[in-house]
C-alpha positions in Angstrom: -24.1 10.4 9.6 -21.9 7.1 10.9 -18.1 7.6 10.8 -15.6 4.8 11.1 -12.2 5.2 11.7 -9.1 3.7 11.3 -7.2 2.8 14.6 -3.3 4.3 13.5 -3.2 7.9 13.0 -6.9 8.5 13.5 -7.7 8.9 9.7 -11.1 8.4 8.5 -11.6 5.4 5.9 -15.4 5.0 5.7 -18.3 7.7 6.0 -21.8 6.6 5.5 -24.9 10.1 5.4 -27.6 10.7 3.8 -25.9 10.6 0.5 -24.5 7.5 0.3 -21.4 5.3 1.7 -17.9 7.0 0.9 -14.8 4.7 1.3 -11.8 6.7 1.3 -13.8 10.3 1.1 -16.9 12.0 1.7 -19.9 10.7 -0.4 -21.3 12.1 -3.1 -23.3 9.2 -4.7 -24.5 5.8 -3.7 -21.2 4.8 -3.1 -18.4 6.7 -3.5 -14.6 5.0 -3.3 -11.6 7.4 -3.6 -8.1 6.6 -2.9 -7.2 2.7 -4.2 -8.4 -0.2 -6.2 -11.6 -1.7 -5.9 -11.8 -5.6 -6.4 -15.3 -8.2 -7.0 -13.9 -12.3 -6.4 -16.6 -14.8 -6.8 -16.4 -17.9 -5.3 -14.6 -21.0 -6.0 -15.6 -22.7 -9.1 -17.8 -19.9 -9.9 -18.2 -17.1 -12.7 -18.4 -13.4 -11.7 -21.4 -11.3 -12.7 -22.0 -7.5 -12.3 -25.3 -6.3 -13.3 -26.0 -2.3 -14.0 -30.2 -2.6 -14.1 -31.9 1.0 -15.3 -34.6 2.4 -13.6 -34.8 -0.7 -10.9 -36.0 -2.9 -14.3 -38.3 -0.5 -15.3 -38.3 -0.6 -19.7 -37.3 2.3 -22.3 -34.2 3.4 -19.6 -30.1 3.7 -20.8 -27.3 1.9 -18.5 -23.6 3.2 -18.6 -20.3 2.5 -17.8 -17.7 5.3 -18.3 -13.9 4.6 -17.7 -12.1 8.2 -17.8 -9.8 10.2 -17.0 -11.5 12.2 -15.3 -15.9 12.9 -15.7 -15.7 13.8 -19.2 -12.9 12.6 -20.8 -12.9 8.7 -21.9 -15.4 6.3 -23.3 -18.6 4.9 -22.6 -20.0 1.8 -22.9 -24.0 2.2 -23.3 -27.0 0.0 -23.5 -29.8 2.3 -25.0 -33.2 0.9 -23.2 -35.5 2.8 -26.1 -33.9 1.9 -29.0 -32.9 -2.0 -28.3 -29.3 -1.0 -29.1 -26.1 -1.1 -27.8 -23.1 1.7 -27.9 -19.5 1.7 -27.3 -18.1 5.2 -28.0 -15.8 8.1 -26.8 -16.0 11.2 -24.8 -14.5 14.1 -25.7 -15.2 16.8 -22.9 -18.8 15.1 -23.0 -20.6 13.9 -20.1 -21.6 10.0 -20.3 -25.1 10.6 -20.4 -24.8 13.6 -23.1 -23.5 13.3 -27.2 -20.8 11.2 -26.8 -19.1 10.3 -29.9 -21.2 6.5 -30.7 -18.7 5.1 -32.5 -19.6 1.0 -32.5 -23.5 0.4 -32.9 -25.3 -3.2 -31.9 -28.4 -4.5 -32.0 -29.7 -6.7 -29.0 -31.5 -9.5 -31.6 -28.0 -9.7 -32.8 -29.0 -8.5 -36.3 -26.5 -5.9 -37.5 -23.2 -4.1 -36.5 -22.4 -1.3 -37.5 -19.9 1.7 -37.6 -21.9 5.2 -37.4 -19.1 7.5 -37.1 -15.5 7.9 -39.0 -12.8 5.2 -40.6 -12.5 1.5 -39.7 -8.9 0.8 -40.2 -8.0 -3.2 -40.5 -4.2 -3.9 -40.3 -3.4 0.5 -39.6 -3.9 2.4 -36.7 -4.7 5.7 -39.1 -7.2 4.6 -42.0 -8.1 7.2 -44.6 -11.2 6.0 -45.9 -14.1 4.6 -44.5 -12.5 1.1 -44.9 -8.6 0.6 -45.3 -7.4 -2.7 -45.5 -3.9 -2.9 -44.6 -1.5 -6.0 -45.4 1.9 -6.6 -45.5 3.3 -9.9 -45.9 -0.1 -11.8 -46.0 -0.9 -13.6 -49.3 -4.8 -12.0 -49.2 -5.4 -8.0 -47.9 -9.2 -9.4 -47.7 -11.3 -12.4 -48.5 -15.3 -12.9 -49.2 -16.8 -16.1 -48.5 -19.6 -17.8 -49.2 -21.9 -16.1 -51.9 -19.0 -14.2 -52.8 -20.9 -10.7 -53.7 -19.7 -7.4 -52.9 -22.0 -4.4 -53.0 -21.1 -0.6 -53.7 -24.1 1.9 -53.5 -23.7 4.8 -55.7 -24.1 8.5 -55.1 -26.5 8.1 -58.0 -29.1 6.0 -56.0 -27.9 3.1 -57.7 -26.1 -0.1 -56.8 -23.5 -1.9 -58.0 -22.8 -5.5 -57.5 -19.6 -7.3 -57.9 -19.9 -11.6 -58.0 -17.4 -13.7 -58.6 -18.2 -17.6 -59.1 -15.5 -20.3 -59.1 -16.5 -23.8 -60.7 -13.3 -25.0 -60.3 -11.8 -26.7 -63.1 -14.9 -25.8 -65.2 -15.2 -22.1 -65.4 -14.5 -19.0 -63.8 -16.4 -15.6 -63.7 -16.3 -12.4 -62.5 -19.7 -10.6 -63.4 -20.4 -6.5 -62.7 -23.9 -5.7 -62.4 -25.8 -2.3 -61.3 -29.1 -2.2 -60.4 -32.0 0.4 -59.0 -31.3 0.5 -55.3 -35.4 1.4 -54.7 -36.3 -1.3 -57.1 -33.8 -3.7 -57.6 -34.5 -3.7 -61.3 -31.3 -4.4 -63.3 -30.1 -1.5 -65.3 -26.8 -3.1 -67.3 -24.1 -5.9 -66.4 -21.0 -6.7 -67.7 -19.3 -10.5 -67.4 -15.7 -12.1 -67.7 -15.6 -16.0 -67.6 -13.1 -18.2 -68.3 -13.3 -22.2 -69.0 -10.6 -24.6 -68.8 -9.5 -27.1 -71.4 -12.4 -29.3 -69.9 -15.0 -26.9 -70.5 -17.0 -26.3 -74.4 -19.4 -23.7 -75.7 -21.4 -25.1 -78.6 -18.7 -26.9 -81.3 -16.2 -25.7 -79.1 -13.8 -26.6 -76.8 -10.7 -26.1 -74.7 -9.5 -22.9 -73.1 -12.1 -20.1 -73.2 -12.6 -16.6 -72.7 -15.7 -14.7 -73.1 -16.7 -11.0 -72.4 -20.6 -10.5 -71.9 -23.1 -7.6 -71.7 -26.7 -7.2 -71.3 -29.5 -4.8 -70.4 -31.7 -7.6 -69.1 -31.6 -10.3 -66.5 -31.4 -13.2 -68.3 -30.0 -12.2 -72.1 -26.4 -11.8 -72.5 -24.6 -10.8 -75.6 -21.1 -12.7 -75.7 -17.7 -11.4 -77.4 -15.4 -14.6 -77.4 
């Protein structure tokens, strides 16, 4: 082994053997720093990369990195080489390459994220379901976009699918619909929808309400 030593006092700062280089202590991995910060600068002008490669780029491998308090208390961030997938999660006197608690899930095409374990709190530190949407003060606890559909499956093996659809100064809806989550088939819906004084059904017109149900995709029996 090489040893290099400081020039006050005589204390050892660096020890390189057969294990590895220790900076600050004797190693015992690759490199081993004890005893003080450690600090990567790129140069000017430049961004700052550090790659962790499995298996020197050999496929179907997991990289970690594990920020503790000490080697099995903390979290882990993981990239799991056989699945495609990537883990951030905790670890609750559990090694970093053992069954840490996965709690945020990835996929590397980008396809899906997803929760595996416990509640997802939004606005509370201390949800109580496995979504709790906390507001105070805000005019809207949550908001859907777009196709404006939200979908709850059953314990039944069912699904059921809330849609709301805003025409503006036409109409308005508000439709509940469950269907076969194996099939899709529908099995019953139920509507709400509203017109404004612009709107008409038939010889009428003006302000509208109707309440509609139906057993099949396209028939609806209205109660105005």
């Amino acid at each position: 082994p090489v040893w290099i030593w400081g020039q006050q006092g005589g204390s050892e700062i660096m020890r390189l053997n057969n294990t590895g280089l220790g900076i600050g202590t004797s190693p015992s991995y690759k490199l081993d720093v004890a005893g003080g910060d450690v600090r990567f600068v790129a140069a000017a002008s430049t961004d700052a990369l550090v790659r962790i490669i499995a298996a020197n780029y050999a496929t179907e491998y997991d990289a970690r990195l594990f920020l503790g308090e000490n080697d099995t208390n903390g979290m882990t961030i993981e990239y799991d080489g056989s699945a495609n997938v990537g883990f951030i999660g905790m670890n609750s006197s559990t090694e970093p390459t053992g069954a840490f608690s996965k709690r945020i899930r990835m996929s590397r095409d980008g396809s899906e994220v997803s929760f595996p374990v416990g509640n997802v709190g939004i606005g509370t530190t201390s949800p109580i379901a496995k979504l709790h949407i906390s507001s105070s003060g805000a005019p809207l606890a949550a908001a859907i976009q777009g196709d404006s559909k939200l979908v709850v499956s059953g314990v039944d093996g069912n699904m059921d699918l809330l849609s709301l659809d805003d025409n503006s100064t036409v109409s308005n809806s508000i439709g509940f619909g469950r269907f076969n989550s194996s099939t899709g088939a529908l099995i019953h819906k139920f509507g709400i929808t509203t017109w404004a004084n612009s709107g008409s059904i038939g010889s009428n017109t003006g302000d509208r309400i109707a309440f509609n149900y139906g057993t099949l995709a396209d028939a609806w029996s209205n109660y105005e």
